[in-house]
C-alpha positions in Angstrom: -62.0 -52.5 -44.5 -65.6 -53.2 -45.4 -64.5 -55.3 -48.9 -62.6 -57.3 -45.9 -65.7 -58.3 -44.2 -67.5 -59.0 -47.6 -64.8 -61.2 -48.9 -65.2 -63.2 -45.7 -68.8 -63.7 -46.1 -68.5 -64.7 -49.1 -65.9 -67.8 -48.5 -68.0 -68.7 -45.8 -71.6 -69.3 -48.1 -69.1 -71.1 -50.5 -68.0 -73.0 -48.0 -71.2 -74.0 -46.8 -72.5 -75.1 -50.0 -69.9 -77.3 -50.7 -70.7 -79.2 -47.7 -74.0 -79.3 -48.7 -73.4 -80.6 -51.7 -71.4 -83.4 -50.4 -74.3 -84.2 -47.8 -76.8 -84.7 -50.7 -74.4 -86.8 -52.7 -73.7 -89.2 -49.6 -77.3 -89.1 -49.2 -78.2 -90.4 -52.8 -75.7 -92.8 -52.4 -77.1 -94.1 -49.0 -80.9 -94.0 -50.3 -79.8 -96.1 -53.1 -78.6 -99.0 -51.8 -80.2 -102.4 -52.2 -81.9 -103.5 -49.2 -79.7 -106.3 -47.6 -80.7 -110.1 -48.1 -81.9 -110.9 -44.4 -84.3 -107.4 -44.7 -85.6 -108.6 -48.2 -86.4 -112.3 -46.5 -87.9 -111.2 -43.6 -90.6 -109.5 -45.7 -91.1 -112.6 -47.6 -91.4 -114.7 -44.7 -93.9 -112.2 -43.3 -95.9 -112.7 -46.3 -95.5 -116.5 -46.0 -96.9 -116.1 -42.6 -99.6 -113.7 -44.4 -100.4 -117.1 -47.0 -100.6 -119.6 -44.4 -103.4 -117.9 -42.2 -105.6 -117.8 -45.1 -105.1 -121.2 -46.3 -108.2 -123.8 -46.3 -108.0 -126.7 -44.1 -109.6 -129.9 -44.3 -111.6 -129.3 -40.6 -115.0 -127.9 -40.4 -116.2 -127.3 -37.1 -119.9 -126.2 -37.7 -120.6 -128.0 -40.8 -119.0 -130.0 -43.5 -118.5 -127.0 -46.5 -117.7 -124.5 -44.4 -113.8 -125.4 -43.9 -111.6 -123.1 -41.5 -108.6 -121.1 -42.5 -105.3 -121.8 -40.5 -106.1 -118.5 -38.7 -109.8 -119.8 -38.1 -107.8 -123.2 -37.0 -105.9 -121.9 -34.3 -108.6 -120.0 -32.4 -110.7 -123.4 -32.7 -107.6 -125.6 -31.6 -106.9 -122.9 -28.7 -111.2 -123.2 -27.5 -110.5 -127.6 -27.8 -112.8 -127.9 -30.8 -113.6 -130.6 -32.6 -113.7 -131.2 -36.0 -117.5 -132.4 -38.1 -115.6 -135.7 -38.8 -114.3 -136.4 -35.0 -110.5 -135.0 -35.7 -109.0 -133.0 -33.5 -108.8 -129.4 -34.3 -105.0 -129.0 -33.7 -103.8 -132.1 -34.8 -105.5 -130.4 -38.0 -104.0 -127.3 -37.5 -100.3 -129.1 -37.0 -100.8 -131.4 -39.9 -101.8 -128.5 -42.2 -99.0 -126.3 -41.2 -96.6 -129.2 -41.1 -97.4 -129.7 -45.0 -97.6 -126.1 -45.7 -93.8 -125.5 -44.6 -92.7 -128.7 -46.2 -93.7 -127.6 -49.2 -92.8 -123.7 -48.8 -89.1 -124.5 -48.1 -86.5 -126.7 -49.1 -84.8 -127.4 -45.9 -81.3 -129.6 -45.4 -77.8 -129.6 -45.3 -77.5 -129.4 -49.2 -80.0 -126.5 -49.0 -79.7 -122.5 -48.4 -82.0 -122.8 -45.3 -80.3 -125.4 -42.8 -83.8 -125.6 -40.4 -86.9 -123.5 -39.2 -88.7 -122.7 -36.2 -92.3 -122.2 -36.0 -94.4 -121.0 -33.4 -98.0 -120.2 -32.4 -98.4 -118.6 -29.3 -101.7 -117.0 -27.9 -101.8 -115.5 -24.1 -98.9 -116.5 -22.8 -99.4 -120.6 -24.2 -97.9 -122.0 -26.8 -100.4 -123.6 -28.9 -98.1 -125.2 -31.7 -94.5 -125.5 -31.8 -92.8 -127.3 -34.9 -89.4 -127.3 -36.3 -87.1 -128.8 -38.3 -83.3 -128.9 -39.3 -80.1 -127.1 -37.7 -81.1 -123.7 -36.3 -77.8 -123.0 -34.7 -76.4 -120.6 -36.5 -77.8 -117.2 -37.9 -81.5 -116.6 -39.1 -84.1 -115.1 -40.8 -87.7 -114.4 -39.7 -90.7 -112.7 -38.6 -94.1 -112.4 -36.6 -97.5 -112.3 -37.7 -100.2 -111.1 -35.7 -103.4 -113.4 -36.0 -106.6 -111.4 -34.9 -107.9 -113.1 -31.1 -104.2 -112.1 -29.5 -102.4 -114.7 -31.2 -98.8 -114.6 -32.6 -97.4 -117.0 -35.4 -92.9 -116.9 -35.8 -91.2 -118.4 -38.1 -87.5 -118.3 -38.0 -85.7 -119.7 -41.0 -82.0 -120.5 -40.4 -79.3 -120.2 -42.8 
């Protein structure tokens, strides 16, 4: 009677480690696969939104060498500064950023990305809106967070 009980054991711990097998084989399958094409975009259109905050602009606000960054640029745009040379620090900023995504993405029809949406937005205002294209359908995008409590989104659509 007692061989019973061990033989009963024993199937069970088999049957356990078969099952465990089979969760660390669905696991090593699931690990890995490829991240998907919208997850791989969105990281490159973080780091896009990464680029643009530290790209040079052609306004200085205190004197003519010291040129702000886009991220610099929207604070100054947001406080109604004016540039050295008399230009108006978001006009700057929009210009700049209007270049910048023309020249980051090919956008059309004929092209993979139909539009894009871009956005600053700082204490419930909007400071800069721009976009471009058909963004009807689906999208890719992300959000970068500009130190002084400002956002910047930029949604490319597909």
């Amino acid at each position: 009677m007692n061989k019973k009980g061990q033989e009963e054991m024993v199937g069970f711990v088999m049957i356990v480690i078969i099952v465990a097998v089979v969760f660390l084989i669905l696991l090593g399958i699931f690990l890995r696969q490829e991240p998907s094409a919208s997850e791989a975009d969105s990281v490159e259109v973080t780091q896009f939104l990464e680029s643009i905050m530290g790209y040079t602009s052609s306004c200085a606000v205190s004197y003519e060498p010291a040129y702000s960054s886009v991220g610099e640029l929207i604070e100054e745009c947001y406080r109604g500064k004016k540039c050295v040379g008399g230009e108006d620090s978001c006009e700057v900023l929009e210009q700049t950023v209007r270049d910048i995504l023309g020249s980051g993405w090919e956008i059309g029809e004929e092209f993979y990305y139909k539009g894009y949406e871009f956005k600053i937005v700082g204490s419930e205002e909007t400071i800069l809106e721009i976009s471009n294209g058909n963004c009807e359908n689906e999208f890719i995008g992300s959000e970068y967070l500009i130190p002084g409590d400002f956002v910047s989104s930029l949604k490319l659509c597909l």
